[in-house]
Structure formats: C-alpha cells, structure tokens
C-alpha positions as CSV (number, residue, x, y, z in Angstrom):
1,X,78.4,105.8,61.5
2,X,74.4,104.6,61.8
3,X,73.5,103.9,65.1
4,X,71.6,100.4,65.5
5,X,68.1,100.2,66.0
6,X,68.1,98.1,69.2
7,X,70.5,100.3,70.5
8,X,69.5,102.7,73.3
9,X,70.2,106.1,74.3
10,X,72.8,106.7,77.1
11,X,69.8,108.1,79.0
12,X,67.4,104.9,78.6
13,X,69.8,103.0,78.9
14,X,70.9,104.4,82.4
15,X,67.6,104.2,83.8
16,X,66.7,100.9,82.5
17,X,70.1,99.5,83.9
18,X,68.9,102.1,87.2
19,X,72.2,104.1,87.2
20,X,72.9,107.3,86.0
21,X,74.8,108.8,83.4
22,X,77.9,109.7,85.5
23,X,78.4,106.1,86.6
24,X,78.2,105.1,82.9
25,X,80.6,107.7,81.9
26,X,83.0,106.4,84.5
27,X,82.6,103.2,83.7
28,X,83.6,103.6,80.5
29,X,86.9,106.0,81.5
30,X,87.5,102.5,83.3
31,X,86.8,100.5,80.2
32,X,84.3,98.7,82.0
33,X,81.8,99.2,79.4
34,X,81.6,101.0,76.0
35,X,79.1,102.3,73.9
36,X,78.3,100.4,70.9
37,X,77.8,103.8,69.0
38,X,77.9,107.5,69.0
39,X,75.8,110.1,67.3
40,X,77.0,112.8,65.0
41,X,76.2,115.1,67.8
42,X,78.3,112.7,70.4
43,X,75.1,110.5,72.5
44,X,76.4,107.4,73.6
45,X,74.4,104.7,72.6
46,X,74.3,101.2,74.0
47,X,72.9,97.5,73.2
48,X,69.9,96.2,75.2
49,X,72.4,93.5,76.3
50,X,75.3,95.6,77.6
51,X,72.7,95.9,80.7
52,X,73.6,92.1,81.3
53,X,77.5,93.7,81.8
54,X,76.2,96.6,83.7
55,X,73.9,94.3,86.1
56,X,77.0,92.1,86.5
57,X,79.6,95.0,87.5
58,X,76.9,96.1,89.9
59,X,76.8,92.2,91.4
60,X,80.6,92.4,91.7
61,X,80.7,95.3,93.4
62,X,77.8,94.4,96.0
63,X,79.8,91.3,96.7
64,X,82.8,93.4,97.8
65,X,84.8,93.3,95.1
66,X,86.7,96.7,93.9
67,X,86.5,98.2,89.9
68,X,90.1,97.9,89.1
69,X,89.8,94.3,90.2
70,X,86.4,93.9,88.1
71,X,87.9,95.6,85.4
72,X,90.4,93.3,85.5
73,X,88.0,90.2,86.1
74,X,85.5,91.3,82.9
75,X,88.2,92.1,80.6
76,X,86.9,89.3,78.0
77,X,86.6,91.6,75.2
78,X,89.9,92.9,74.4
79,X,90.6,90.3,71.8
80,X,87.7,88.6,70.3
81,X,89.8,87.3,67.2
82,X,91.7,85.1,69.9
83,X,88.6,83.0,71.0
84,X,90.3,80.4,73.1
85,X,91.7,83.0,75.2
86,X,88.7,84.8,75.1
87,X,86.6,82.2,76.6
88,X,89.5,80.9,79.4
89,X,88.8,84.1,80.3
90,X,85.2,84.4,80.6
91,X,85.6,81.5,82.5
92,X,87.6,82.2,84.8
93,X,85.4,85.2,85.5
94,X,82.2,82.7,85.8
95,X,84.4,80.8,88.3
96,X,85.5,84.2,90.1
97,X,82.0,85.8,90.3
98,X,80.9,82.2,91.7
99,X,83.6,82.0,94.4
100,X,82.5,85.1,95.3
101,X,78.9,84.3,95.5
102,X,79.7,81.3,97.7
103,X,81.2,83.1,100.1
104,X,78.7,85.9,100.5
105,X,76.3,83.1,100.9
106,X,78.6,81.5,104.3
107,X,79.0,84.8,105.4
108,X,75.1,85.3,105.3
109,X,74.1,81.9,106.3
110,X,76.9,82.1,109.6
111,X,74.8,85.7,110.2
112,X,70.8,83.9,109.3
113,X,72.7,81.5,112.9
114,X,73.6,84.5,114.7
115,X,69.7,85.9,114.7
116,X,68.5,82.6,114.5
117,X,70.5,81.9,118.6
118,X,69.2,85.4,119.2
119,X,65.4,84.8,118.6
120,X,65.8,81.7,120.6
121,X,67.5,83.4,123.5
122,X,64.9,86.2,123.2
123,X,62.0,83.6,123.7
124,X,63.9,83.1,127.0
125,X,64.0,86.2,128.3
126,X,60.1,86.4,128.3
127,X,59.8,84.5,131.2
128,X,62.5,86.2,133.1
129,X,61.6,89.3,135.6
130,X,64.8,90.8,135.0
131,X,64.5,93.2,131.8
132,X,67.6,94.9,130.3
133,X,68.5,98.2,132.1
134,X,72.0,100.1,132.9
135,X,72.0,98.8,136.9
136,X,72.1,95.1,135.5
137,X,74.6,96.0,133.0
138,X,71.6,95.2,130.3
139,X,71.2,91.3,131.0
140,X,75.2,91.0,130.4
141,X,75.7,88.4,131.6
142,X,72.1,86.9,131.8
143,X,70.9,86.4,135.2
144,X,69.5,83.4,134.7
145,X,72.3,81.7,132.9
146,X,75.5,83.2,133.9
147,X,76.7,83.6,130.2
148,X,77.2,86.5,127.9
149,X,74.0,87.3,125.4
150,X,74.2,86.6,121.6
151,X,76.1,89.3,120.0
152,X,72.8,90.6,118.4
153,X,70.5,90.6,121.4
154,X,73.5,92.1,123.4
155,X,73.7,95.0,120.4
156,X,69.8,95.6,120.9
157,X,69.4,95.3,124.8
C-alpha cells in the first residue's frame, strides 16, 4: 500500500499534535484514532488533519470527560456509506462538546466571582491592624466584620 504524501510519520505527527507515541498507540487500541497508512516495515502514518481529532480528544478530556465516553462521543466514522447517520452523529457530538464547554465556562466564571470577592475583601484588610496569625484563628471570622472570609482569602491567610 503507498503511503500518501501529506501523510506524516507516527513520530511527526506525535510532536506536532504534542503527545507521544504511547498515547497514539493507545488511542488507537481505543479506536479513537487510526492511522491512515502503514509502511512495509509497520510505521504508522497519519493525515495532517487527524491532528484536528487528536486536538479535540485532548479538549474532551480537559473538560472532564472520560475516553470510553469520548470514544463513544467521536464514533462518526464507523459508517461513512450511511451519511445521514453519520452526520446526526457528528452533530450530536458538536452539541455534546458544546454543552460541555458551556459548563466549564459557569464553572470558571462562578470561580473568576470567587477571587474577584476575595481581591475586594483583601483591599479591606489593608486598613485593618489585625493581620492573619494562629492566636486570631487567621482573621476567621474577620474582626472587623464579624463574618467568615471568602473561601480563597481564608485558604491563603
């Protein structure tokens, strides 16, 4: 079989897509990804554009999601000749991989108000002459207030 010419060596490929070979290997015992050809001698070669499906595995798993589940969720190309299911499927994956993104976002927008309460607290305790130490139970509760810190400025004080 001739290998492609814009296809690139499992080795290229891995750094390009910053992995390494074992994580490609694995990947592909999953059937998360296959190479588009091998050599006579048995190298894996893979299309410039399989690094699209290796960026977007990566994405998945960053936003918490497991490998049997994305295995599940990217398993568009099992049967091409049925293109109507094909693409219900990739869209459902779109949706999926959105839903997910969308709630990563709430999770790190409720965490950008956490610091956000913290700072302003903080620029409170400039003006106080108590400072955090273990006889005042670290400024828990503040002095000044009564009430208990932000979680964050309690973690650091």
């Amino acid at each position: 079989m001739g290998i492609p010419n814009d296809c690139l060596r499992i080795g290229d490929f891995a750094r390009l897509g910053e992995t390494n070979l074992r994580t490609l290997r694995y990947y592909e015992q999953l059937g998360l990804m296959s190479p588009t050809a091998r050599s006579d001698g048995g190298f894996r070669y893979y299309r410039r554009s399989d690094l699209n499906r290796l960026r977007m595995i990566r994405d998945l798993q960053a936003l918490g999601l497991e490998l049997a589940s994305i295995g599940k969720l990217m398993d568009t190309r099992r049967s091409p000749e049925e293109a109507k299911l094909m693409l219900g499927r990739v869209r459902n994956a779109l949706i999926e991989r959105q839903r997910l993104i969308d709630e990563h976002m709430a999770h790190l927008t409720e965490e950008r108000e956490h610091v956000s309460e913290a700072l302003s607290k903080l620029l409170e305790c400039q003006g106080c002459d108590h400072s955090p130490r273990p006889e005042n139970n670290y400024c828990e509760p503040c002095v000044k207030t009564g009430r208990a810190l932000p979680n964050d400025l309690s973690a650091l004080y």
